[in-house]
N, C-alpha and C positions, 0 to 999 in steps of 0.2 A: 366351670363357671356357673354361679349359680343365674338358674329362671327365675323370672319378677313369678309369674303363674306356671307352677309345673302342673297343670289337672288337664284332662284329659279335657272331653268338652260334656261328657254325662256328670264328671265330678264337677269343673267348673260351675254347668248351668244350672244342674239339680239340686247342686249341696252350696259352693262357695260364695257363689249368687244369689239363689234364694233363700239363703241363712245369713247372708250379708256377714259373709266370714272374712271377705278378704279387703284391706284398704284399695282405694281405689282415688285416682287423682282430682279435683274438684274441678270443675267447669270454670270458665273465667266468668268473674261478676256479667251479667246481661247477655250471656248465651241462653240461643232458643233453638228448640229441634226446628233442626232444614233436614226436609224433603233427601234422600238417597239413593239413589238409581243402583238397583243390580246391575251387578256385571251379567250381562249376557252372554258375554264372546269366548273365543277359547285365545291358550298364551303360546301358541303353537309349538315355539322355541323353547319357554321356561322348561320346566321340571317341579317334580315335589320336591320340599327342603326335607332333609333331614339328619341335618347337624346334630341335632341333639335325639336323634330314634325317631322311631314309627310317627308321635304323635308330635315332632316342632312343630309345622303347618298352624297346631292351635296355636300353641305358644306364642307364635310369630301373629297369628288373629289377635289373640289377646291383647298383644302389644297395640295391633293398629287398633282398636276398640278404643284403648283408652286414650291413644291419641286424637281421634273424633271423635270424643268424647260420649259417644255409643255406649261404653263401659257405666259411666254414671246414668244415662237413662237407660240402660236395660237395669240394672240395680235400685235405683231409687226410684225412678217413675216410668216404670214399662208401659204402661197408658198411654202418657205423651211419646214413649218409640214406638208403640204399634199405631198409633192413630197418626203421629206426625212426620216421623223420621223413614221407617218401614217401609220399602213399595210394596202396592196393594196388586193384589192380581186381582181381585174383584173392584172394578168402576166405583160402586156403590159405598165401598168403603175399606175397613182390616177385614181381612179373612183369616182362619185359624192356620192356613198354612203362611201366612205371612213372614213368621219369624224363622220358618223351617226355607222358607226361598231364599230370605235374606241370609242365611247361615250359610246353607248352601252356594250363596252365587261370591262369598266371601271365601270359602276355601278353595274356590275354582280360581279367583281373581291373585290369590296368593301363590299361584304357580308363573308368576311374573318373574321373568329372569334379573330383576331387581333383589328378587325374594332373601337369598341370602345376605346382600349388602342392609335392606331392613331390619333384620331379626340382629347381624353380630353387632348394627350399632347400637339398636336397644338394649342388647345383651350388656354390649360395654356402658352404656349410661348407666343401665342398673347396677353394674358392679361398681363402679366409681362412684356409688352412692355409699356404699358399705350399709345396705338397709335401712337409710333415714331421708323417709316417706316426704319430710321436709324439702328436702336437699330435691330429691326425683319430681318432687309437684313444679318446684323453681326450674330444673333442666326440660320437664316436658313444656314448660310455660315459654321457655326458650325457643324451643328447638318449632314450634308453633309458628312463634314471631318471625324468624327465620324463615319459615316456608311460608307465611303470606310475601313477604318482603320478595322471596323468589318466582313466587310464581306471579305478584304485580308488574317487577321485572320483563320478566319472561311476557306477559302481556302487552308491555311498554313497547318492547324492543322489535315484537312480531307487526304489531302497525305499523311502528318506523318503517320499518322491511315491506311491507306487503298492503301498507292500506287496510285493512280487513282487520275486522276483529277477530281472536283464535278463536277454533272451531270449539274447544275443551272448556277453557278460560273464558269463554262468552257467555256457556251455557251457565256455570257457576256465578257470574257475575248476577245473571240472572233470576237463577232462582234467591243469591243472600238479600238484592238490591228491596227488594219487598219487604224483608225480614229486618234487614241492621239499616236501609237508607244509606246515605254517606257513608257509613262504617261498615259497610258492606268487606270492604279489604281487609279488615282486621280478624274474619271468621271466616279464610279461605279456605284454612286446617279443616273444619268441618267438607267440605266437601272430594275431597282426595282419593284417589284410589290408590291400589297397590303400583300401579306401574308411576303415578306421579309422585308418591310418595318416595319409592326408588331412584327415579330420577334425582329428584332433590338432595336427598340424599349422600346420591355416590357423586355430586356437587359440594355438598355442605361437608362431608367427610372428608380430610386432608387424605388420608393413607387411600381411599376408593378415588377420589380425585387423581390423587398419582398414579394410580392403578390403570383408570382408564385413558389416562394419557401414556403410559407406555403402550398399553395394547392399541390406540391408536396411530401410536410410530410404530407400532410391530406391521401392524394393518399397512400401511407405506412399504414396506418391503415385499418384493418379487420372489417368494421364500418355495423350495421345490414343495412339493403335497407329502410326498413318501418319506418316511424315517429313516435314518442311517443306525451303521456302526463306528461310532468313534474312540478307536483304540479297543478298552476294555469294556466301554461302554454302550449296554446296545438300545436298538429299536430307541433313537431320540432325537428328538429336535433339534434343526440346524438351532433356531432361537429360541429363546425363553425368557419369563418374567421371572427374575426371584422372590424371595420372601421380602425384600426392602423395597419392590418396583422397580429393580433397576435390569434393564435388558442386558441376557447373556447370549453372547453367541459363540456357536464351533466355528474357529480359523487354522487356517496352517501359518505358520511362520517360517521364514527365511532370514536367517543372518547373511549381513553384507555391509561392510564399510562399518558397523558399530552402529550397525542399525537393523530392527528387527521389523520387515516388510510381511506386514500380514495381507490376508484375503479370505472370505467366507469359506468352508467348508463345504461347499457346494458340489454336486456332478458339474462336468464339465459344458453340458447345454442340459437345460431342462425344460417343458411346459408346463404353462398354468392355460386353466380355463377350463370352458364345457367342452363334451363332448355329444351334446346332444344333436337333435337333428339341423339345426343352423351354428355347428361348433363357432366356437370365440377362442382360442387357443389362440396360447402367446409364448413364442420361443426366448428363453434367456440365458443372459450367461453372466447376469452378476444381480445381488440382490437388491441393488441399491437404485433408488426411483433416477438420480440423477448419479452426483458422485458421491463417495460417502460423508465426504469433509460436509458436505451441504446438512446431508442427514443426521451426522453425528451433531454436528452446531444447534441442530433444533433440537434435539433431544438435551443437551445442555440447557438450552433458554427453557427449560419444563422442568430443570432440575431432574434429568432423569442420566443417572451412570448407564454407561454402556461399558460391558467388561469381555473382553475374548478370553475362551481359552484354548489354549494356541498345543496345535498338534505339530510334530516332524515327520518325515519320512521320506520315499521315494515322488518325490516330484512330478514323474511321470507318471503318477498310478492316482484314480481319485478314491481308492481301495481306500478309506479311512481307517477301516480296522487292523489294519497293517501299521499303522503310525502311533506313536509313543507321545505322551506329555514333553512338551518343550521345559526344558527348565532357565530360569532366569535370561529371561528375555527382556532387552533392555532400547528405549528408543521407537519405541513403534509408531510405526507407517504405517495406516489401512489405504491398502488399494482397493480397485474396486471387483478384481478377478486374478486368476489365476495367472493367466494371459499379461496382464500387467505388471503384475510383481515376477516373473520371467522376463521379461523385456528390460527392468530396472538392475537386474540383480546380475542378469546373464553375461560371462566373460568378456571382457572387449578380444577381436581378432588378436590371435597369438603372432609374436613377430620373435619370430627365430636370435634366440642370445647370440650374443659375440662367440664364449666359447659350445657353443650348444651343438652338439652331432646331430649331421640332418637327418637322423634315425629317430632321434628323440624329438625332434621339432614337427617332423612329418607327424608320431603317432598323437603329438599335442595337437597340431592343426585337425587330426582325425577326430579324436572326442570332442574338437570343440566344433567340429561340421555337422555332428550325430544331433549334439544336444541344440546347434543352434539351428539344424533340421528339425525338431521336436518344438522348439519355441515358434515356429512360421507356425507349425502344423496346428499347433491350440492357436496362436492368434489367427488364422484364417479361420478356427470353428468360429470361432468367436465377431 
């Protein structure tokens, strides 16, 4: 996929910049440099991106640059970005290391665990331009409008809730309110960091929207910590996100009556939590917060599939890797454990046929003592 700016940041700022080689998107009529606070802090969680090699991080700069419109005043009036936009570390005024703080505390700020949902949408708006500068001025003009619109929002909605004005969105308010008056909301874009910018974002993005709402139904489930083997496949997760957002999980299946009773893939007790010096440890034995019907219904109302796929084998054993792909399983019932779908499935007491030899009857009542000793035994773990 092609980069808006593939340069490094020596070729960007030395050559592409100061030779004014590269199109760059125009400011909205009556933008003025606001004030930009460095990132100070570290992103503890993020990482560096590097989807595209060593140097995305720029890339991914470049892009937010010219979203706050950073891009056109360091290009066309660096004056007005070091004397007005730029934080100064000297009181008195720009200092010469000015633009080497503010580069610096931008590529620290871009290790925001947002970082990749930033760069692949700007990736895809540039490609869905097919290179006309036109088209990309109108979609970032967009995508602007849109992030005032959510972050007024998101301001609206925090007083409803709390009385108080936001801690983030006050400070912003503040410094535009000087600058645009009244129109203060219309130049939010201008003040944005990498982690609000991502927020909004993985919002404003349909497929990151889905995204984070299955990993927030994933997040709901009681899921063990350790990886299995299932069947042929190993070291994997009981659940997963596919490439469409839709949640897959390992189940076992049982055929009975013309119906196929699943249940998670699970060991048969497991713990979650710390183990630290005040442990929080929490004993389970099904993954699901309440029943599954509950949880599978909300995932629905979010548009999000949920697909099993469904192992066989020895019922007594939670040995996954001894079990084989179900094939054409028809009618399915998620229960909520193993325990359960044993209980539903398990033979009713055997009662001796009319011509039945009580030799034969005796060793039926035996296997069905063994197995329905086995079924007490998981539901008392349980």
């Amino acid at each position: 996929m092609a980069i808006r700016y593939p340069y490094t940041h020596t070729e960007f700022i030395s050559t592409k910049i100061e030779h004014k080689e590269i199109p760059i998107a125009p400011n909205p009529a009556g933008t003025k440099p606001v004030p930009y606070k460095n990132y100070l802090g570290n992103h503890y969680v993020g990482t560096k991106i590097t989807l595209d090699g060593y140097y995305t991080p720029f890339y991914l700069i470049w892009y937010v640059w010219e979203f706050l419109g950073h891009l056109h005043y360091i290009t066309y009036d660096f004056n007005s970005f070091i004397t007005n936009i730029a934080a100064h570390e000297n009181p008195d005024g720009p200092n010469k290391n000015d633009f080497t703080n503010y580069l610096s505390s931008m590529i620290k700020d871009s290790n925001t665990v947002y970082n990749k949902h930033i760069y692949i949408h700007f990736q895809f708006m540039w490609e869905s331009c097919n290179g006309d500068e036109e088209m990309w001025n109108t979609k970032l003009a967009e995508l602007r409008k849109a992030f005032n619109t959510y972050i007024q929002k998101r301001m609206t909605d925090y007083e409803d809730r709390t009385g108080d004005v936001h801690s983030v969105f006050g400070q912003w308010k503040t410094i535009l309110e000087p600058i645009y008056g009244d129109n203060w909301g219309s130049y939010l874009w201008q003040c944005t960091n990498f982690d609000e910018l991502g927020h909004f974002i993985s919002e404003h993005n349909e497929f990151f929207r889905q995204n984070e709402d299955a990993k927030g139904m994933v997040c709901k489930l009681n899921l063990p910590e350790e990886k299995q083997h299932f069947g042929k496949c190993r070291n994997q997760q009981l659940v997963n996100i596919d490439e469409h957002n839709n949640i897959v999980i390992w189940g076992v299946g049982v055929k009975h009556n013309n119906n196929t009773y699943v249940y998670p893939a699970t060991p048969d007790v497991w713990l979650t939590g710390s183990r630290a010096i005040l442990p929080s440890m929490k004993r389970h034995t099904s993954i699901f917060p309440n029943d599954p019907t509950s949880w599978i219904d909300e995932c629905k109302s979010k548009d999000i599939k949920v697909t099993f796929v469904l192992l066989e084998g020895d019922l007594t054993s939670s040995n996954y890797e001894n079990y084989t792909l179900m094939e054409n399983p028809q009618n399915i019932i998620v229960t909520k454990n193993k325990g359960e779908t044993m209980l539903i499935t398990s033979p009713a007491k055997p009662v001796c046929g009319k011509n039945e030899s009580l030799s034969d009857f005796t060793d039926r009542s035996l296997v069905w003592a063994a197995n329905a000793h086995r079924m007490l035994q998981q539901i008392a773990i349980e």
